[in-house]
N, C-alpha and C positions, 0 to 999 in steps of 0.2 A: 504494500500500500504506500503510496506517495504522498508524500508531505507538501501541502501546498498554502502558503503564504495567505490566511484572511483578511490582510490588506489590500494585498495585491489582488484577488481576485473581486475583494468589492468593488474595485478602481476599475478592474476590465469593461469597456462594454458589451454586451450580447444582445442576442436577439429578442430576449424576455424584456429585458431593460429597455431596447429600444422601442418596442410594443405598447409598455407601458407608459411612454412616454408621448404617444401617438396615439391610446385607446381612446379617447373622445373622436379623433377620425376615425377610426377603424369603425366606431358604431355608427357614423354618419354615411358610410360607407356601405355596411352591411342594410341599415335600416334605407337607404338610396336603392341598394340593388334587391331588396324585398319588393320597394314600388317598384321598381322598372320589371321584375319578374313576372310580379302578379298584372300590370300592364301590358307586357307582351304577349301573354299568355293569352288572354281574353282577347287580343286585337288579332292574332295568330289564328285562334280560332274560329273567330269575326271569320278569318279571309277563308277558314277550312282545311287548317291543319289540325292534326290528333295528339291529345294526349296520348305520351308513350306509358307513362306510372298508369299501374293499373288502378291502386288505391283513388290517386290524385283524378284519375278519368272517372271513377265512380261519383268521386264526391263533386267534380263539376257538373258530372251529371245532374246527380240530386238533386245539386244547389248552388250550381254556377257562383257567380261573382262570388256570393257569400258567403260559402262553404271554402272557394280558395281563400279568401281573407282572413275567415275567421283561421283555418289551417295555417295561414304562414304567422299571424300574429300567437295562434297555440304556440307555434315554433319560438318565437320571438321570448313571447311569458317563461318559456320554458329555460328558454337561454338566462334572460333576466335572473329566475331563481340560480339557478347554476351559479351564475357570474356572483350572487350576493354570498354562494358556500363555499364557495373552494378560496383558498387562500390566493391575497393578493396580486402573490407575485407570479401566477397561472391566471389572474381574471382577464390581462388583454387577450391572452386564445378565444375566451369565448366568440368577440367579435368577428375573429378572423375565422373560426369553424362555421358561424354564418353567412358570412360576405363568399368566401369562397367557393362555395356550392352555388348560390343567387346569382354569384357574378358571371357565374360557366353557363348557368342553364339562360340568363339573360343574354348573355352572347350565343348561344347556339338559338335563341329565340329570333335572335336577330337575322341569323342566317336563315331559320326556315322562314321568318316571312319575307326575305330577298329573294327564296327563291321561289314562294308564290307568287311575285306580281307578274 
Protein backbone atom coordinates (compact mmCIF):
# COMPACT_ATOMS: atom_id res chain seq x y z
CA UNK A 1 0.00 0.00 0.00
CA UNK A 2 1.37 3.42 -0.99
CA UNK A 3 1.72 6.36 1.16
CA UNK A 4 0.38 9.36 -0.25
CA UNK A 5 0.68 12.95 0.95
CA UNK A 6 -3.15 14.43 2.22
CA UNK A 7 -1.90 17.76 1.39
CA UNK A 8 -0.99 17.13 -1.73
CA UNK A 9 -3.77 15.23 -2.90
CA UNK A 10 -6.35 17.97 -1.51
CA UNK A 11 -4.39 20.46 -3.74
CA UNK A 12 -4.64 18.15 -6.91
CA UNK A 13 -7.48 18.89 -9.11
CA UNK A 14 -9.90 16.18 -10.43
CA UNK A 15 -12.75 15.48 -12.15
CA UNK A 16 -15.06 15.37 -8.92
CA UNK A 17 -13.77 18.74 -7.92
CA UNK A 18 -14.14 20.18 -11.09
CA UNK A 19 -17.90 18.84 -11.29
CA UNK A 20 -18.44 20.39 -8.21
CA UNK A 21 -17.55 23.37 -9.19
CA UNK A 22 -19.68 23.54 -12.33
CA UNK A 23 -22.80 21.44 -10.60
CA UNK A 24 -25.26 24.42 -10.90
CA UNK A 25 -24.42 24.19 -14.91
CA UNK A 26 -24.55 20.62 -15.05
CA UNK A 27 -28.24 20.91 -13.62
CA UNK A 28 -29.01 23.73 -16.03
CA UNK A 29 -27.90 21.57 -18.50
CA UNK A 30 -29.50 18.27 -17.66
CA UNK A 31 -32.91 20.06 -16.80
CA UNK A 32 -32.28 22.00 -20.64
CA UNK A 33 -31.98 18.60 -22.37
CA UNK A 34 -35.19 17.05 -20.38
CA UNK A 35 -37.17 20.13 -22.22
CA UNK A 36 -35.43 19.65 -25.47
CA UNK A 37 -36.17 15.61 -25.18
CA UNK A 38 -39.59 15.76 -24.17
CA UNK A 39 -40.00 18.55 -27.09
CA UNK A 40 -38.57 16.52 -29.65
CA UNK A 41 -40.11 13.74 -28.89
CA UNK A 42 -43.72 14.87 -29.24
CA UNK A 43 -42.61 17.08 -32.42
CA UNK A 44 -40.88 13.64 -33.83
CA UNK A 45 -43.80 12.03 -33.58
CA UNK A 46 -46.08 15.01 -34.79
CA UNK A 47 -44.06 14.30 -38.19
CA UNK A 48 -44.48 10.13 -37.53
CA UNK A 49 -41.67 8.79 -36.03
CA UNK A 50 -41.97 5.70 -33.29
CA UNK A 51 -41.01 5.36 -30.19
CA UNK A 52 -38.31 2.70 -29.83
CA UNK A 53 -38.61 2.14 -25.52
CA UNK A 54 -41.36 -0.17 -25.31
CA UNK A 55 -42.33 1.19 -21.65
CA UNK A 56 -41.99 4.85 -22.83
CA UNK A 57 -44.31 3.95 -26.26
CA UNK A 58 -46.92 2.59 -23.85
CA UNK A 59 -47.06 5.30 -21.60
CA UNK A 60 -47.20 7.90 -24.68
CA UNK A 61 -49.76 5.82 -25.61
CA UNK A 62 -51.85 6.17 -22.79
CA UNK A 63 -51.19 9.54 -22.11
CA UNK A 64 -49.18 11.26 -24.53
CA UNK A 65 -47.66 14.60 -23.50
CA UNK A 66 -48.57 13.90 -19.91
CA UNK A 67 -47.48 10.71 -19.11
CA UNK A 68 -43.99 11.63 -20.87
CA UNK A 69 -43.64 14.73 -18.51
CA UNK A 70 -44.81 13.50 -15.63
CA UNK A 71 -42.00 10.20 -16.56
CA UNK A 72 -39.03 12.55 -17.01
CA UNK A 73 -39.93 14.98 -14.13
CA UNK A 74 -40.43 11.15 -11.91
CA UNK A 75 -36.98 10.86 -13.29
CA UNK A 76 -35.84 14.32 -12.36
CA UNK A 77 -37.74 13.88 -8.33
CA UNK A 78 -35.81 10.89 -8.38
CA UNK A 79 -32.46 12.35 -9.05
CA UNK A 80 -33.40 15.32 -6.66
CA UNK A 81 -33.80 12.80 -3.74
CA UNK A 82 -30.49 10.87 -4.73
CA UNK A 83 -28.46 14.12 -5.02
CA UNK A 84 -29.85 15.32 -1.25
CA UNK A 85 -28.39 11.37 0.05
CA UNK A 86 -25.27 10.57 -1.09
CA UNK A 87 -22.49 12.42 0.17
CA UNK A 88 -21.30 15.73 -1.28
CA UNK A 89 -18.43 15.10 -2.91
CA UNK A 90 -20.53 12.38 -5.46
CA UNK A 91 -23.71 14.98 -5.74
CA UNK A 92 -22.26 16.77 -9.08
CA UNK A 93 -22.69 12.94 -10.95
CA UNK A 94 -26.00 13.12 -10.31
CA UNK A 95 -26.59 15.87 -12.81
CA UNK A 96 -24.24 14.41 -15.31
CA UNK A 97 -26.06 10.64 -15.03
CA UNK A 98 -29.10 12.87 -16.24
CA UNK A 99 -27.82 15.38 -18.85
CA UNK A 100 -26.11 12.54 -20.47
CA UNK A 101 -28.62 10.14 -21.60
CA UNK A 102 -31.22 13.49 -22.40
CA UNK A 103 -28.58 14.94 -24.35
CA UNK A 104 -27.97 11.49 -26.64
CA UNK A 105 -31.53 10.78 -27.05
CA UNK A 106 -32.05 14.67 -27.92
CA UNK A 107 -29.56 14.57 -30.43
CA UNK A 108 -30.46 11.25 -32.06
CA UNK A 109 -34.12 13.00 -31.85
CA UNK A 110 -32.67 15.58 -34.00
CA UNK A 111 -31.46 13.39 -36.45
CA UNK A 112 -34.67 11.32 -36.93
CA UNK A 113 -36.79 14.22 -37.42
CA UNK A 114 -33.84 15.60 -40.27
CA UNK A 115 -34.48 12.61 -41.62
CA UNK A 116 -38.35 12.81 -41.84
CA UNK A 117 -38.69 16.11 -43.66
Amino acid sequence: MAYENPTRTAQRPGTLRYLARHEHALWAIAIFALIADIGLTAYGLELGAVELNPYVAWVIAEFYLVGMVVMKFGALAVALIGRWLIPNEYGSLVPVALAVPWVFVSVMNVFTIAALW
